[in-house]
C-alpha positions in Angstrom: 80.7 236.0 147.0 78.9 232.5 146.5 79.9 230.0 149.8 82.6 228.0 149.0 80.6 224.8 149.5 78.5 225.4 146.0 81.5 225.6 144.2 82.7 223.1 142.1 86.3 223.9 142.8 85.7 223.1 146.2 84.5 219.6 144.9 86.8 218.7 142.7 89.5 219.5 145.5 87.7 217.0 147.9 87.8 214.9 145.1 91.4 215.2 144.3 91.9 214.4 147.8 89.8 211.3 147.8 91.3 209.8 145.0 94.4 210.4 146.4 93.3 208.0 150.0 92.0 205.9 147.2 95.1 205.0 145.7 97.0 204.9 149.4 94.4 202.7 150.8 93.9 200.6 147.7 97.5 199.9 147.7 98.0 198.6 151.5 94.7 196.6 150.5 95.3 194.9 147.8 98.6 193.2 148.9 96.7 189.9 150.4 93.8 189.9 148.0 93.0 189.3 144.4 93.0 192.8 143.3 88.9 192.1 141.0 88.0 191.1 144.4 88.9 194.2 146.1 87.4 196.1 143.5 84.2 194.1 144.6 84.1 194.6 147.9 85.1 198.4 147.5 82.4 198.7 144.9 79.6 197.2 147.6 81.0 199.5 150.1 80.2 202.4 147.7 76.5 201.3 147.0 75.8 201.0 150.5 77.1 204.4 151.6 75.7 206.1 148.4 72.2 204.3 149.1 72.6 205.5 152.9 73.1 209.1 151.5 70.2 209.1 149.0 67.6 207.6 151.7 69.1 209.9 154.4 68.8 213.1 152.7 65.8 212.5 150.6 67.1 212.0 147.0 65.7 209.0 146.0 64.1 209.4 142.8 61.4 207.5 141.1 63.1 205.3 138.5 60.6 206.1 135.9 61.8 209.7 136.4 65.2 209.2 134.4 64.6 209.0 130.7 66.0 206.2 128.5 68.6 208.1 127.0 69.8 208.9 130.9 70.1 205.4 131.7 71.8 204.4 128.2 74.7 206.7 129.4 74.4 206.1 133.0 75.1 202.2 132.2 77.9 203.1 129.6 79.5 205.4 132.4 79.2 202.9 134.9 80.8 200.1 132.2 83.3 202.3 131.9 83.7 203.6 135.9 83.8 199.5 136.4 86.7 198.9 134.0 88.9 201.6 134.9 88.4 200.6 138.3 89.4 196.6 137.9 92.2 198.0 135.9 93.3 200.7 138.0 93.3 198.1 141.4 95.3 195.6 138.9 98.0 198.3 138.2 98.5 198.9 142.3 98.6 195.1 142.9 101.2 195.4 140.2 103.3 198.7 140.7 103.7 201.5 143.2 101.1 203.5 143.9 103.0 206.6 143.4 103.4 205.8 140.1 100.3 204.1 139.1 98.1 207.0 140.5 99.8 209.6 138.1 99.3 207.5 134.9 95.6 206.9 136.2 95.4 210.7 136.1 96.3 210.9 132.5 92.7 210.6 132.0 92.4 214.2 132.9 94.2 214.5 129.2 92.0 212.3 127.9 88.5 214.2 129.1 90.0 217.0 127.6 90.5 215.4 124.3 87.3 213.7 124.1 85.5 217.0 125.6 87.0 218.8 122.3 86.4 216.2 120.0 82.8 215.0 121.0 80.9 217.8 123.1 82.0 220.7 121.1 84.1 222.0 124.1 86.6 224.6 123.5 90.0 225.4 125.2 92.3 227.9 124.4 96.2 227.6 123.8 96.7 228.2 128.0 94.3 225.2 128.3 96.3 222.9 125.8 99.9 224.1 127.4 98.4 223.1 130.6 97.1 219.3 129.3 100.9 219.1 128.1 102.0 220.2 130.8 100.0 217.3 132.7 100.5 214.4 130.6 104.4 215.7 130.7 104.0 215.6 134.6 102.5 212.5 134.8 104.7 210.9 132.6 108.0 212.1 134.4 106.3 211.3 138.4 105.7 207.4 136.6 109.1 207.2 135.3 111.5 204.9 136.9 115.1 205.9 137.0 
């Protein structure tokens, strides 16, 4: 039995739970503050603490160690990471976190989708009633009655 630390369930569970503090957090702090700017100032605290962990446990790399077509998709990810980010902190300045988080999370739909569509990925019909199943859930959790 591999340690549960290796395994990416154990990951993506952290993660789920950090994106949860994210959205609770993000909410209280965006109340007094021009929600592009909190995005900046969360975004500095995240290149700070990620360069503290890369120095700290030795995984610097040389840049001339990541090939061209790395970086092409690194920047596009990052475009992308930065735009779903001012747009995520403009829907909790916005709405209530409760129900902006679950919308935000309909991007687990979307990965699916584009996983099928442009990496060749394959799900089976459990995999697709489950996506339903999700965008259902995040629909009805966003819903206002």
């Amino acid at each position: 039995m591999k340690s549960v630390i290796v395994s990416w369930q154990f990951w993506a569970l952290l993660s789920a739970a950090f994106a949860a503090l994210t959205a609770i957090f993000a909410k209280v702090g965006v109340e007094n503050v021009n929600s592009d700017f909190a995005t900046f100032i969360r975004t500095v605290v995240i290149v700070l603490v990620l360069g503290g962990i890369l120095i700290g446990t030795q995984q610097w790399q040389a840049l001339d160690s990541v090939s061209g077509r790395t970086y092409a998709f690194l920047l596009l990810s990052g475009l992308a990471t930065g735009a779903s980010w001012l747009c995520y902190f403009r829907a909790l300045k916005l709405g209530d976190a409760a129900r902006v988080a679950p919308i935000d999370k309909l991007s687990v739909v979307l990965v699916a989708i584009f996983g099928v569509l442009f990496l060749g990925e394959r799900l089976s019909g459990l995999n697709w009633a489950g996506i339903a199943l999700i965008a259902a859930g995040a629909v009805l959790v966003a819903y206002k009655a």
